[in-house]
C-alpha positions as CSV (number, residue, x, y, z in Angstrom):
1,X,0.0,0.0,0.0
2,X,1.2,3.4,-1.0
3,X,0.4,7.1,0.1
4,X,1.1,10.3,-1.4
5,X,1.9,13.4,1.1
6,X,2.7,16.1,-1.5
7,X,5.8,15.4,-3.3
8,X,6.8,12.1,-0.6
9,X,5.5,8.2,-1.2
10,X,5.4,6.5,1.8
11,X,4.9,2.7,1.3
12,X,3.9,-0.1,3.2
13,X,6.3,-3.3,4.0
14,X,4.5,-5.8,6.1
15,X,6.5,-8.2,7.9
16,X,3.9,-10.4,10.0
17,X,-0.1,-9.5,10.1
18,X,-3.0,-10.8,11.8
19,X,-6.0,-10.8,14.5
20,X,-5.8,-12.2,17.8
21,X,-5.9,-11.7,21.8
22,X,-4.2,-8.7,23.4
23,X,-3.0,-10.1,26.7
24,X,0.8,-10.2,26.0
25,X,0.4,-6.7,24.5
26,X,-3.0,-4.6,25.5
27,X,-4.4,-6.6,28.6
28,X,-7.5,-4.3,28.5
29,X,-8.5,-4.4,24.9
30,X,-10.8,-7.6,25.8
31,X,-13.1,-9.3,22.8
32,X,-15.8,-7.7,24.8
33,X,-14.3,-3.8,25.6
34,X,-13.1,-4.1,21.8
35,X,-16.8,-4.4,20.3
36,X,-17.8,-1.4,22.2
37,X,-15.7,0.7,19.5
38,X,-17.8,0.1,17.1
39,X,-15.6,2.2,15.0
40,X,-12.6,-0.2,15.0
41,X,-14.5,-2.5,13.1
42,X,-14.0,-4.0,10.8
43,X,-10.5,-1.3,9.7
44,X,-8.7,-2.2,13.1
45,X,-10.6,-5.3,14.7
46,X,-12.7,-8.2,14.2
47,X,-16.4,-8.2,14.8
48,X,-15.3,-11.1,17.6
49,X,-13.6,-7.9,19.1
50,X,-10.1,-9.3,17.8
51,X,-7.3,-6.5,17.6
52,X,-6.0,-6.6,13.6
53,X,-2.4,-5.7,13.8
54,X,0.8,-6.1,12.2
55,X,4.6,-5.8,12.1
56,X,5.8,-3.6,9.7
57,X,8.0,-0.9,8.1
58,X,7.0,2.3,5.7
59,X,9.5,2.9,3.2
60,X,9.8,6.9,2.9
61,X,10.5,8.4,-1.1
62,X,11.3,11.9,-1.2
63,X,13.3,13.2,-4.1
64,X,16.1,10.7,-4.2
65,X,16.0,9.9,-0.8
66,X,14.9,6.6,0.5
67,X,14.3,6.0,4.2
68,X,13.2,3.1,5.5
69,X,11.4,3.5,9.0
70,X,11.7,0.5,11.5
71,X,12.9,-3.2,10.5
72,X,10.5,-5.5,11.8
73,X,11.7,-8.6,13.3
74,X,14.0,-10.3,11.0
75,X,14.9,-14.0,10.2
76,X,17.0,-16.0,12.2
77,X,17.0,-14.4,15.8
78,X,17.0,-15.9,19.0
79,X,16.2,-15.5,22.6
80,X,13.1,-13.5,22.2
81,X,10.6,-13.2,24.5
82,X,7.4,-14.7,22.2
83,X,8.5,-18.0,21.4
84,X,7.7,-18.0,17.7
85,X,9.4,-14.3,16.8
86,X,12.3,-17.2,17.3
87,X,14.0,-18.5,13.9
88,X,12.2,-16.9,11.8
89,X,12.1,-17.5,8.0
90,X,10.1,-14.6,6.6
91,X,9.9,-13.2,2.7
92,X,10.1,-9.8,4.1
93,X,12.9,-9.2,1.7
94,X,11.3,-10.7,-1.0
95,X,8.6,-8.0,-0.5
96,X,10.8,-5.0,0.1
97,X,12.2,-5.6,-3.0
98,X,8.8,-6.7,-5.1
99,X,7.4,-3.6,-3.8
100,X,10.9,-1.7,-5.9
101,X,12.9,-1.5,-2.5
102,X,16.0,-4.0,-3.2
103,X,18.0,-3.8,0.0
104,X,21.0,-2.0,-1.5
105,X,18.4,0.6,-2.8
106,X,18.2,2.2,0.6
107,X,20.0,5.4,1.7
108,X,18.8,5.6,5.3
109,X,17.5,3.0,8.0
110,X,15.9,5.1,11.0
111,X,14.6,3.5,13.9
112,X,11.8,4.6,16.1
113,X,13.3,2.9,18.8
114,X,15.5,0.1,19.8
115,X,12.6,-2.6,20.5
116,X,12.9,-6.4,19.3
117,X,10.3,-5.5,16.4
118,X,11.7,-2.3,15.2
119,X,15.3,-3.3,14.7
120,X,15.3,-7.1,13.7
121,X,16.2,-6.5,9.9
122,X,18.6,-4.2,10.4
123,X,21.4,-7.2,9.8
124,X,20.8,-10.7,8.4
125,X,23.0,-13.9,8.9
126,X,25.6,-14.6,6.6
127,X,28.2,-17.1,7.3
128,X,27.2,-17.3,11.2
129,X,28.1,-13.4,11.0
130,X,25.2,-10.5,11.3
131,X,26.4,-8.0,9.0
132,X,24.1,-5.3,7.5
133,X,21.0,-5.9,5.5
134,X,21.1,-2.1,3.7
135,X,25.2,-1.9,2.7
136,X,24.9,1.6,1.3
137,X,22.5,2.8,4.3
138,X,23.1,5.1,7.1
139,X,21.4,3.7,9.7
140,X,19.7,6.2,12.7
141,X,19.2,5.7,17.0
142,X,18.3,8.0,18.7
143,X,21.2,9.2,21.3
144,X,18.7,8.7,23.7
145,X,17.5,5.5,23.2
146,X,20.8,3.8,22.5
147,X,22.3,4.9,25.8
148,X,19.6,3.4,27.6
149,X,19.5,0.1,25.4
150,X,23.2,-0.4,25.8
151,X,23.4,-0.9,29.5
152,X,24.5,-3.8,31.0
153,X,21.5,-4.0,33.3
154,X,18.6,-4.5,30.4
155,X,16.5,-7.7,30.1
156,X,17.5,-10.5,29.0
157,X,15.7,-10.6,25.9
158,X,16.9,-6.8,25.6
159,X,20.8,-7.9,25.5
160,X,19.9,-10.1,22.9
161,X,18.1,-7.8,20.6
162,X,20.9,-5.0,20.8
163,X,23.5,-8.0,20.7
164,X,22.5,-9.2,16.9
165,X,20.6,-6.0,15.5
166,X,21.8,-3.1,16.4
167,X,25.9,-3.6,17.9
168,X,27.0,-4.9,14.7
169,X,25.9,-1.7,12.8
170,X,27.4,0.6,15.4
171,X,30.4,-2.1,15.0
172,X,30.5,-2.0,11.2
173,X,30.7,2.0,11.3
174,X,27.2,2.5,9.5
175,X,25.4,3.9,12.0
176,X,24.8,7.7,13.4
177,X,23.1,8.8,17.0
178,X,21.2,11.6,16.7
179,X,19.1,14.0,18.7
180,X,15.7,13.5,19.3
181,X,14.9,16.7,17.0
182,X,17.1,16.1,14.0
183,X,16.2,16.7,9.8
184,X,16.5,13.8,7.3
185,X,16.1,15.4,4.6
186,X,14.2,19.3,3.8
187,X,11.1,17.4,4.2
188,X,11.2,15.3,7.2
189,X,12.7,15.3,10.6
190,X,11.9,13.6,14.3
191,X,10.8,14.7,17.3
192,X,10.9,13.3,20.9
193,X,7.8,11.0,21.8
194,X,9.4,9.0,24.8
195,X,7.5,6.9,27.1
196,X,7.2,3.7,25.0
197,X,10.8,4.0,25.8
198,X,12.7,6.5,26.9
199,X,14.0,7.8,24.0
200,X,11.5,7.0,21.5
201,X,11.2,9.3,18.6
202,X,8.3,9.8,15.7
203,X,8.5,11.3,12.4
204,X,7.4,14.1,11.0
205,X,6.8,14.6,6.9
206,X,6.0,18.7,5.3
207,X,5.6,18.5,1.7
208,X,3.6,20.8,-0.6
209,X,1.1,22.0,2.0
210,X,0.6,18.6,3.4
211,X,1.4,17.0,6.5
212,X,1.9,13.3,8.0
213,X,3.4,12.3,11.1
214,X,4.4,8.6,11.5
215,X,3.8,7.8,15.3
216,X,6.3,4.7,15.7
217,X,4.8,3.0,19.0
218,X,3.2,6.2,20.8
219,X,0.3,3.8,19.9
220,X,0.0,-0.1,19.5
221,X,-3.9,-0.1,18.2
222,X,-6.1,2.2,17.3
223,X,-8.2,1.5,20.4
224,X,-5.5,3.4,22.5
225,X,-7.1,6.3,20.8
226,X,-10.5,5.8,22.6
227,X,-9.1,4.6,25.6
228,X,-5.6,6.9,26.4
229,X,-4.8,5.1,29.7
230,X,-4.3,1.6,28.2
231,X,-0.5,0.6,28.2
232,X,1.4,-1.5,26.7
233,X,2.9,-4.1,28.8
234,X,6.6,-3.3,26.7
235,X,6.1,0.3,27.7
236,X,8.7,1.8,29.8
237,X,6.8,4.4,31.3
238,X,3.0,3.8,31.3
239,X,1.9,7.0,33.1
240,X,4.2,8.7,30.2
241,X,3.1,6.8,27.5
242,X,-0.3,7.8,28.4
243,X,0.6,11.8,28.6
244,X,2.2,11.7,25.3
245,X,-1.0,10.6,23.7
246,X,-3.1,12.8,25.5
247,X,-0.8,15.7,23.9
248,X,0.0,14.2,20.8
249,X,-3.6,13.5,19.8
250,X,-4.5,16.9,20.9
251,X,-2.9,18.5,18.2
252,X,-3.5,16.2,15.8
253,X,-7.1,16.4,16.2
254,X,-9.3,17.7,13.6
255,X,-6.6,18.2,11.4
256,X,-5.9,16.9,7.6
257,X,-2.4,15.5,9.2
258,X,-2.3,12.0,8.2
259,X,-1.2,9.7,11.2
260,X,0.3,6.1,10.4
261,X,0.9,3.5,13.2
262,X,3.5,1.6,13.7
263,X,1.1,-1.7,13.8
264,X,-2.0,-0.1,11.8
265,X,-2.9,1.6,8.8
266,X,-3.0,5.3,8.9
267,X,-6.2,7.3,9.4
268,X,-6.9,11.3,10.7
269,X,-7.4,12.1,14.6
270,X,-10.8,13.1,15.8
271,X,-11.9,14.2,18.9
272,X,-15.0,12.5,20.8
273,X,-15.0,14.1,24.1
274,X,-12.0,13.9,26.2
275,X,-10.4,11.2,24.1
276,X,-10.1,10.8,20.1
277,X,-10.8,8.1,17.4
278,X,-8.6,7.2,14.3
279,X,-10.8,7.5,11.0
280,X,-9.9,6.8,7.6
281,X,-10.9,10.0,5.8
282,X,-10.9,13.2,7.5
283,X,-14.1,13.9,9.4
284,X,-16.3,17.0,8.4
């Protein structure tokens, strides 16, 4: 799936994409608290009250520039958490480069943030060695966020992650820290959304009067919208991660500023009382 935001073509890679329970993720979103947002469905959940989500990346085309924003999973990891994000053997290669994106194609690999989905194809196995999946890509982290992901004193499954996804790129010498406000290109640049994690970042796109802001995880689902209080489990600060939807959504609220999720499709913020809903078309 493509988008246009004036002059900039953001497309959609998904890795991994489905419907099922929320426990592991969003406790609160029940089958039963789900089919009260009538809104979600059938866009963002089943009519069983089943949370549609996915992990995936959005490719970013402006002028010659191509960016791609978070790397999923990858193939071949071990000691994650969820058992079956284990060895994996995805085509989500295959599609990055059906969809025109062959891996030496890409200029710039940002990442969101340093979590086990966001960073997994950002080096594949070759020869028992991760090396870099992009080999003429710069590759972003936040300052911010890699401080805090390098310490000794993560989880488990944490130590891992950085261990096979995101050392070797700061090993190989492809990879720049930057602040939480930096510009990519004329067009786009990040700003700070922490509480997710602590140095979480979004991104923002200005082209030709129009305006899109890719959230990263500020938001699992959709339903976070409705309900601003429900966590994720992975969050580092829930009271935060709360706040900075509260404020985020604000402003985004009754304007034509296309929002896309990390783990949804995109849609425009409205606001229904003290709390907001995600609607494909803007809402008159």
């Amino acid at each position: 799936m493509k988008w246009k935001v004036g002059a900039v073509t953001i497309t959609k890679i998904v890795e991994i994409e489905g419907a099922g329970g929320t426990k592991f993720i969003l406790p609160q979103a029940t089958p039963d608290a789900v089919r009260e947002m009538e809104w979600l469905i059938p866009r963002y959940a089943t009519e069983e009250g089943k949370l549609r989500m996915a992990i995936q990346s959005y490719v970013i085309e402006a002028g010659q520039r191509r960016i791609l924003v978070d790397t999923c999973l990858g193939n071949d990891k071990q000691g994650r958490h969820i058992q079956i994000w284990n060895n994996l053997n995805t085509p989500y290669l295959f599609k990055l480069k059906e969809a025109g994106f062959a891996p030496e194609t890409i200029d710039t690999v940002f990442c969101t943030h340093l979590h086990v989905d966001h960073v997994g194809w950002n080096t594949k196995l070759v020869d028992g060695k991760w090396v870099s999946t992009f080999p003429n890509a710069r590759y972003l982290f936040g300052k911010t966020e890699y401080d805090h992901w390098s310490r000794p004193d993560v989880s488990d499954e944490q130590l891992a992650v950085f261990a096979d996804s995101v050392k070797p790129i700061m090993d190989a010498g492809c990879a720049d820290l930057i602040g939480a406000e930096s510009r990519l290109t004329d067009e786009i640049g990040t700003f700070p959304t922490p509480g997710h994690s602590p140095g979480h970042m979004s991104i923002r796109i200005r082209s030709e009067g129009e305006e899109a802001i890719l959230l990263g995880d500020v938001a699992h689902h959709p339903c976070q919208f409705e309900h601003l209080d429900w966590s994720s489990t992975f969050d580092s600060d829930a009271r935060a991660s709360a706040k900075m939807r509260e404020q985020l959504f604000g402003k985004l609220a009754g304007t034509k500023i296309r929002v896309f999720g990390g783990h949804f499709d995109p849609g425009y913020v409205v606001a229904e009382g003290k709390a907001f809903r995600l609607y494909e078309m803007p809402k008159k």
